[in-house]
N, C-alpha and C positions, 0 to 999 in steps of 0.2 A: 537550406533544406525546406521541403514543401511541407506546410500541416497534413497535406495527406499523407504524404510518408513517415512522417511523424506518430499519426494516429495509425496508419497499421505498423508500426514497430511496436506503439504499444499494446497493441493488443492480441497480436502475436507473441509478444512475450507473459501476456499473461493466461492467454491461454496454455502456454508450455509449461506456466509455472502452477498453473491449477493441475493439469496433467500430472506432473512431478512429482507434486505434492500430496496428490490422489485426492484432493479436496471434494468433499459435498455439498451437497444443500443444507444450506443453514450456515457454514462456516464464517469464520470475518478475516479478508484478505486485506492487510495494510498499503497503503501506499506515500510513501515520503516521494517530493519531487520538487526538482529544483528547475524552473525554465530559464533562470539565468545558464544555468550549466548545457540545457538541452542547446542553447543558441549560441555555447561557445564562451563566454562568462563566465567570471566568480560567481560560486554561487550569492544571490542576497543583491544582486548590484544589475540588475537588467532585467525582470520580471515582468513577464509577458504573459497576458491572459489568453491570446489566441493561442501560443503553444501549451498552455495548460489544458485549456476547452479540448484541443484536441489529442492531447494527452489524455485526458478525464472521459472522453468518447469513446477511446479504442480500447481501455481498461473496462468502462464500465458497461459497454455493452455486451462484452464475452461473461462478466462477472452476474448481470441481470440474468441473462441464458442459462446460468447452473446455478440460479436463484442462490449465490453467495454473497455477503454483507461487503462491502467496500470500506475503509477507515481513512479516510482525506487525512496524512498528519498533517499540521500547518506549522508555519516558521519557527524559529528560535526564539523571535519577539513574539509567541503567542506560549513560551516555552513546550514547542514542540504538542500544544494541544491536536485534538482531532475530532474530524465530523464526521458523525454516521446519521444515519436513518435512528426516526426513534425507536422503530422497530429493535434496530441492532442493540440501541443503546438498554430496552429493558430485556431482553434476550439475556443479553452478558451481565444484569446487574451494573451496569456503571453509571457513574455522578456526572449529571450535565451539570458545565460551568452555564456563565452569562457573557457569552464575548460571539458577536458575528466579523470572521475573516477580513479581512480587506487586503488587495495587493501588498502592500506594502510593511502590512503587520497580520500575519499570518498565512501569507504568499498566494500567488495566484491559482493555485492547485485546490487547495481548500475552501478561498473563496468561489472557487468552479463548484467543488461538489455544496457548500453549501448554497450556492442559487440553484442546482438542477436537483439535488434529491428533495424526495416530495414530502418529506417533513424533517429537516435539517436538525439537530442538535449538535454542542460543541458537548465535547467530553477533555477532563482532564489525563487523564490516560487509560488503554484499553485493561487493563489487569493483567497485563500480561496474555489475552483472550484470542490474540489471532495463529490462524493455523500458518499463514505463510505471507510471504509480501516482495514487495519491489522499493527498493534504494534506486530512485533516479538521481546522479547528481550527488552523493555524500551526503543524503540527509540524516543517516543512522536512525532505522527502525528497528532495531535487534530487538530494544528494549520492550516492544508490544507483540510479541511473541513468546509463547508456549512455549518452557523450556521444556525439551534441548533444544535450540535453535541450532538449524547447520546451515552451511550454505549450497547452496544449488547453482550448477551451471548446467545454464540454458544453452541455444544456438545466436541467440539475441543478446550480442553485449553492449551495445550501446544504446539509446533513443536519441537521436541529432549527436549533439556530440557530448552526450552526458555520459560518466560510466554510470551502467548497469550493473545492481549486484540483485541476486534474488537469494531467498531464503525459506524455510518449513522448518515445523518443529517436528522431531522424533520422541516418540514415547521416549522415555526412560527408561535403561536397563537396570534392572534389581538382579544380586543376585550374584553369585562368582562363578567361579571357572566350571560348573558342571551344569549354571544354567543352561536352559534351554531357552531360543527367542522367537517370538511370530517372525515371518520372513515379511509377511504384511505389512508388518508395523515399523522396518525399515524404512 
């Protein structure tokens, strides 16, 4: 598969999922991504920074556009830490660790957003802070998400040959059988 088809799968599906999701400005949209998987691999075992870079292009310049936060998760060996903008990072209140990405220990995806955003911090996890995100690959990002997390199906289900899952949280229903609900907040 071409990185240019690559980079618009992803950013086609992130724009559908910003869509989806009804996201705004200000929001922080996750992304866990596995380029071993994108290329056809177990995930963790064939990590590749060109299919990241162009993974991390076609995400974050749809996300730049509706001025919404990006979350790099990074690998298993980083236990699933992530990078945002310091921006993001004092926004949400979250605790920066001391660890910079590398292929191999905390995967090529993250090491991308932390050499391109313009002031990099690793965080140990989002608080639970993002509105919605993309699983490229089985990375599981549920856990950095707004409960209720659900899942969203897009028109985009794969990027190369990783599955795609995407996700958004839903307010919380309070409340029994004679509430009432915003249809908005569906």
């Amino acid at each position: 598969m071409e990185l240019s088809e690559i980079r618009e799968q992803s950013a086609k599906a992130a724009a559908l999922v910003c869509d989806a999701a009804k996201l705004r400005a200000g929001d922080l949209f996750v992304v866990g991504c596995s380029s071993s998987e994108i290329c056809g691999e177990k995930i963790g075992t064939h990590s590749s920074v060109e299919v990241a870079e162009a993974v991390f292009e076609g995400i974050y310049g749809v996300l730049r556009e509706r001025d919404i936060y990006l979350a790099a998760q990074c690998c298993e060996h980083l236990n699933r830490a992530l990078v945002v903008e310091r921006a993001a990072c004092e926004r949400f209140g979250l605790d920066e660790v001391n660890v910079i990405p590398q292929p191999k220990a905390g995967g090529s995806f993250g090491t991308t957003a932390y050499k391109r955003f313009t002031d990099p911090v690793a965080v140990e996890s989002l608080k639970q802070s993002a509105s919605a995100g993309m699983d490229i690959g089985g990375t599981l990002i549920g856990m950095h998400i707004k409960p209720v997390v659900v899942p969203l199906r897009i028109e985009v289900k794969h990027i190369g040959e990783a599955i795609l899952l995407c996700a958004r949280r839903r307010a919380k229903f309070v409340g029994g059988s004679r509430a009432v609900y915003n249809e908005k907040l569906l």
